[in-house]
C-alpha positions in Angstrom: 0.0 0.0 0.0 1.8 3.1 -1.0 1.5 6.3 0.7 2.5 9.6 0.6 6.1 10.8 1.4 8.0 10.0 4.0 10.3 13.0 6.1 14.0 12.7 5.0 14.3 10.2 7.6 10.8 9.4 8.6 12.6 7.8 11.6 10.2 7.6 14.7 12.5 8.6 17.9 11.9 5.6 20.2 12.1 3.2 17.0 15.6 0.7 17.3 18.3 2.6 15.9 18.8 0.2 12.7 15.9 -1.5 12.8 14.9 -3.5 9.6 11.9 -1.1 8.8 14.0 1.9 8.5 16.9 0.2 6.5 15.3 -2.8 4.5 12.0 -2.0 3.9 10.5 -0.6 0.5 10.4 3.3 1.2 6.7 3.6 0.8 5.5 0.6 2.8 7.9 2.4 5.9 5.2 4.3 7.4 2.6 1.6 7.1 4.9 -0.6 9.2 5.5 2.4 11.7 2.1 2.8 11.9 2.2 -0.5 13.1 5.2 -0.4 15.4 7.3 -2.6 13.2 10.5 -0.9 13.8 9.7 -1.4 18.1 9.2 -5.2 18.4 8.7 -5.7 21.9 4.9 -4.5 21.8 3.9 -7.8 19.4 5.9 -10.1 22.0 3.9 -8.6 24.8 0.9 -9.3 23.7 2.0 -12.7 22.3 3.5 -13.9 25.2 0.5 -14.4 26.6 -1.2 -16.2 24.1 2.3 -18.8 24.2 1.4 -19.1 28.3 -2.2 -19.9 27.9 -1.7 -22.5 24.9 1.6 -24.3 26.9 0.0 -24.2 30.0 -3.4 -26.1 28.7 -1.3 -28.6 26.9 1.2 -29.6 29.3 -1.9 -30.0 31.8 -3.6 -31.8 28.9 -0.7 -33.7 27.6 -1.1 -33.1 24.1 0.9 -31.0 21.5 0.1 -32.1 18.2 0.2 -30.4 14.9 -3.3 -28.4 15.4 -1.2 -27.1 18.3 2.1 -26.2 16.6 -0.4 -24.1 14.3 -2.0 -22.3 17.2 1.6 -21.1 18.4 2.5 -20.2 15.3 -1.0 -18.4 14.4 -0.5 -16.3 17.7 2.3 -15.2 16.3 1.4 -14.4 13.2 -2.1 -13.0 14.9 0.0 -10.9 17.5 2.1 -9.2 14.8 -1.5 -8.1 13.0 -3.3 -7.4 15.5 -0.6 -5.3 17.7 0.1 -3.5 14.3 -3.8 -3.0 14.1 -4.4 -1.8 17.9 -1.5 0.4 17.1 -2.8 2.3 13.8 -6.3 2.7 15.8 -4.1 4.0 18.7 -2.3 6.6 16.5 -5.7 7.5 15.0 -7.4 8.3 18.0 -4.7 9.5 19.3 -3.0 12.0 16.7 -3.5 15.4 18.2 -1.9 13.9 21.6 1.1 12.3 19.9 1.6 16.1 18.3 2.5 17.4 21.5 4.5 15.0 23.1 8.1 15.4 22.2 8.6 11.3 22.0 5.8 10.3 19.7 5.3 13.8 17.1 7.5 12.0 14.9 4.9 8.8 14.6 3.7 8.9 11.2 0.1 10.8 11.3 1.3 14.0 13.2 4.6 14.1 11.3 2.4 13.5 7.9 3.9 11.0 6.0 0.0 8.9 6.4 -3.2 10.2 6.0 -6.2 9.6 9.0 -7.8 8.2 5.6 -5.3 5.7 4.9 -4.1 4.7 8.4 -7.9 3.5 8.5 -7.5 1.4 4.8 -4.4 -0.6 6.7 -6.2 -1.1 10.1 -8.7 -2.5 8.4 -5.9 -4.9 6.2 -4.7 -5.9 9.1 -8.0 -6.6 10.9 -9.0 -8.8 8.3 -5.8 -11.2 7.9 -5.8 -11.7 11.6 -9.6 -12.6 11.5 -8.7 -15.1 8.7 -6.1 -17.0 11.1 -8.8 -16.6 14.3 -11.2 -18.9 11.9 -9.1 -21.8 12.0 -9.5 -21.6 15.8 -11.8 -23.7 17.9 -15.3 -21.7 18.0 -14.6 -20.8 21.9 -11.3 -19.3 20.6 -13.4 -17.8 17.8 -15.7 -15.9 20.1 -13.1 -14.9 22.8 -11.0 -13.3 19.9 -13.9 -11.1 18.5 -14.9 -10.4 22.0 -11.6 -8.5 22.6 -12.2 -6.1 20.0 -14.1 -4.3 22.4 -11.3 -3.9 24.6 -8.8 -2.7 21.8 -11.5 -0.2 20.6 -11.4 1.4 24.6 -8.3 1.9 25.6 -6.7 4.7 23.5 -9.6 6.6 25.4 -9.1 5.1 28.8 -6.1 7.8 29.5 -8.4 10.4 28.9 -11.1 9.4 31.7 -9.2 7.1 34.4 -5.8 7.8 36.6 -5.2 3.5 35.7 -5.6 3.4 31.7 -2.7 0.5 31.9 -5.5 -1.8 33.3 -7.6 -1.5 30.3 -4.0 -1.9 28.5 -3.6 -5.3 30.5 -7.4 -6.1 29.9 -6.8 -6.2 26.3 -3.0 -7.5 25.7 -3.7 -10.5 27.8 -6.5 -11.4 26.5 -4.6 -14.1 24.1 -4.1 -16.4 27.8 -8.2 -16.9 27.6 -7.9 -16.9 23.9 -5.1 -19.6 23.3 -6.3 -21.9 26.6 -9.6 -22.3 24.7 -8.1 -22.7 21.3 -6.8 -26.0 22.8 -9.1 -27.1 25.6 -12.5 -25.7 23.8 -13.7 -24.1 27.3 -12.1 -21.9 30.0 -11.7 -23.0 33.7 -10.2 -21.2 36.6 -6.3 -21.7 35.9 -6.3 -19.3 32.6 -8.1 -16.8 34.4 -5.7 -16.9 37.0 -2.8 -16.8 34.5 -5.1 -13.9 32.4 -5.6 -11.8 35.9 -1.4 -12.7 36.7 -0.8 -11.3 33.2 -2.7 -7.3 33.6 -0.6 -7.4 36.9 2.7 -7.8 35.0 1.0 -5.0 32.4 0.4 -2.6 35.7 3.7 -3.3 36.3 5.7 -2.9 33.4 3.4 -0.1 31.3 3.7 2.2 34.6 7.9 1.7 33.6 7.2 2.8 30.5 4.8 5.9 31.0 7.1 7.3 33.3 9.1 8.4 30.2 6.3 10.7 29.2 4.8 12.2 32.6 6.0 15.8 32.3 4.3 15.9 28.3 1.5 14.2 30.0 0.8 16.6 32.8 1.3 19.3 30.7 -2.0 18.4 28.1 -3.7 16.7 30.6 -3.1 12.5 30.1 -3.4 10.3 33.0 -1.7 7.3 33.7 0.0 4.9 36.8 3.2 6.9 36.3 1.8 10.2 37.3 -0.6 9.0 39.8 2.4 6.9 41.7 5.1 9.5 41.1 7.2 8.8 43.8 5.6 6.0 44.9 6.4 3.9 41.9 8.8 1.0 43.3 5.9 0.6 46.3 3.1 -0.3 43.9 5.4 -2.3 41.2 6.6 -4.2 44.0 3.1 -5.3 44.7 2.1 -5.7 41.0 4.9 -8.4 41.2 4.0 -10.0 43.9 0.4 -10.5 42.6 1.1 -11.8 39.4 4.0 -14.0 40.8 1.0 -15.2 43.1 -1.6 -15.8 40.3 0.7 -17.4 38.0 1.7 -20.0 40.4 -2.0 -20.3 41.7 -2.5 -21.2 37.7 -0.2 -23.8 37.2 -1.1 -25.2 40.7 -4.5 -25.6 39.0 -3.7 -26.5 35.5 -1.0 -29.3 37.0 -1.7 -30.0 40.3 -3.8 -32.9 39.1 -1.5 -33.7 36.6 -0.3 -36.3 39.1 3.6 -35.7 37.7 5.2 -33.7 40.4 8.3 -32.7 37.8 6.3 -30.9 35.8 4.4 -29.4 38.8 8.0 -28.0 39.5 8.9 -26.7 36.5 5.4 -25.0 36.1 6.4 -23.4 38.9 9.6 -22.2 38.1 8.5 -19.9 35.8 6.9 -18.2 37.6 9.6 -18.3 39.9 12.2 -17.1 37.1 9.8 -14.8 36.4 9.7 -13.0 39.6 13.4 -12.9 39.8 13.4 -11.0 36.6 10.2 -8.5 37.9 12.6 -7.8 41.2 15.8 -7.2 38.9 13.9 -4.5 36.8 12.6 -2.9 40.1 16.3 -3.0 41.6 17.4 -0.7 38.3 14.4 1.3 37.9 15.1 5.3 37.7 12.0 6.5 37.3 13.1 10.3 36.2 15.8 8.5 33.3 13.9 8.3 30.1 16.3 5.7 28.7 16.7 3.3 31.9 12.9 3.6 31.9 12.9 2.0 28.2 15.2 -0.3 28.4 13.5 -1.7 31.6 10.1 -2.0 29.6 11.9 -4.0 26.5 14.0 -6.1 28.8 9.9 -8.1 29.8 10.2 -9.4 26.7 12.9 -11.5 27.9 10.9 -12.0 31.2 8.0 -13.5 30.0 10.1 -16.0 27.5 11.4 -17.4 31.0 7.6 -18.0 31.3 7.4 -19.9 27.8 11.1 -21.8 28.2 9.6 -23.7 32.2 6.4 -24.3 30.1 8.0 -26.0 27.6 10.2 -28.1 29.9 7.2 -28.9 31.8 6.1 -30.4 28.3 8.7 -32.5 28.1 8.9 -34.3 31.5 
């Protein structure tokens, strides 16, 4: 989909410096895939993430991982990358008179010009379709769950506008794929993925409030709310408690997914993720600097690599 011009760099200023979007990419697709946060990765493995917990927990408590299930870990991934890019163009929509006065995202590609309102909408809707394409090879439970969360993704570029706690509607939504992939597999939902979906906005609360700290003095300045302001110095109080309750209701999930299980090994493995995960949650709280910018971002990227110490116990438990 072509679009008009990009800037003479048309570089987003918290994109990754070399990033393949910038340096590989045909020059007029580059906005599109800003648009969709191509060029900063670490949205689409937050909300895939998620997805991988719910599917790996249900089949290591079910004891199956065939090929239907290889495809429903390889259509999250597919899904996450569509729909993140999808949530994100509607974010930058709604959002495009904000992002013009905030020094990090004016550069985004609707306020800096280089994509119309008009056609940001064409590629939301592109994007909306493909993913609902790889939700119909779900199971029908999967089916409705994933439809259901459009809902969600349609609220929360608002949610800042009305609430001090927009990141829970933020968790709400990039969770959602725990319920979603549990059902793809099981074809119901019990109590251990809504434990592990409830564990999951925790870890949101916790690492979103990291990353709106970089823009709290923009924020109070046109009037956005968020965790980061309403903590301010408080911060490392409440994150250490968002830690502790999704270290809790991840381990309260895989008690329930593999407690019955009757194989203590993989009962122990299950819970060292969430174990390793913890650790992880406590080192980023150790770092934190809530008034650095770049600590503050690097902290936020680095729970990518938290949450793959999720997926990597899961998959261990598989194997035992």
């Amino acid at each position: 989909m072509p679009g008009s011009s990009p800037t003479p760099s048309g570089q987003v200023a918290d994109a990754i410096r070399g990033n393949w979007v910038d340096g590989l990419a045909p020059a007029g697709w580059r906005p599109y895939l800003r648009l969709s946060r191509a060029d900063r990765p670490i949205g689409t493995w937050l909300l895939l993430l998620p997805c991988w917990w719910g599917l790996l927990l249900a089949t290591a408590s079910t004891g199956t991982f065939g090929w239907y299930e290889a495809w429903i870990f390889a259509g999250c991934g597919i899904g996450a990358w569509l729909m993140r890019g999808a949530g994100c163009t509607w974010n930058d929509i709604t959002d495009r008179g904000i992002d013009g006065a905030v020094a990090r995202t004016r550069s985004r590609p609707i306020p800096s010009g280089q994509v119309s309102v008009r056609q940001a909408l064409a590629w939301l809707v592109a994007q909306s379709l493909l993913a609902f394409l790889i939700l119909l090879t779900f199971h029908p439970t999967g089916i409705w769950l994933g439809i259901g969360s459009l809902a969600l993704v349609a609220i929360y570029p608002f949610a800042k506008r009305f609430t001090w706690w927009p990141q829970v509607f933020l968790g709400l939504a990039f969770n959602w794929g725990a319920l979603l992939a549990w059902a793809a597999h099981t074809g119901s939902l019990s109590p251990a993925p809504v434990a592990l979906y409830l564990a999951g906005i925790a870890w949101t609360l916790f690492y979103d409030t990291i990353y709106a700290h970089q823009d709290k003095e923009d924020d109070a300045l046109i009037g956005v709310k968020s965790t980061a302001r309403l903590f301010a110095g408080a911060t490392a109080h409440w994150l250490r408690g968002f830690l502790m309750i999704s270290v809790g209701l991840m381990g309260l999930a895989v008690l329930l997914a593999l407690g019955p299980s009757q194989n203590p090994l993989a009962l122990v493995l299950g819970l060292g993720a969430s174990w390793g995960f913890g650790w992880h949650l406590a080192w980023q709280l150790a770092q934190l600097e809530i008034d650095a910018p770049e600590t503050c971002l690097r902290l936020f990227r680095s729970n990518r690599d938290a949450g793959l110490i999720v997926v990597a116990f899961l998959v261990l438990a598989q194997l035992v």
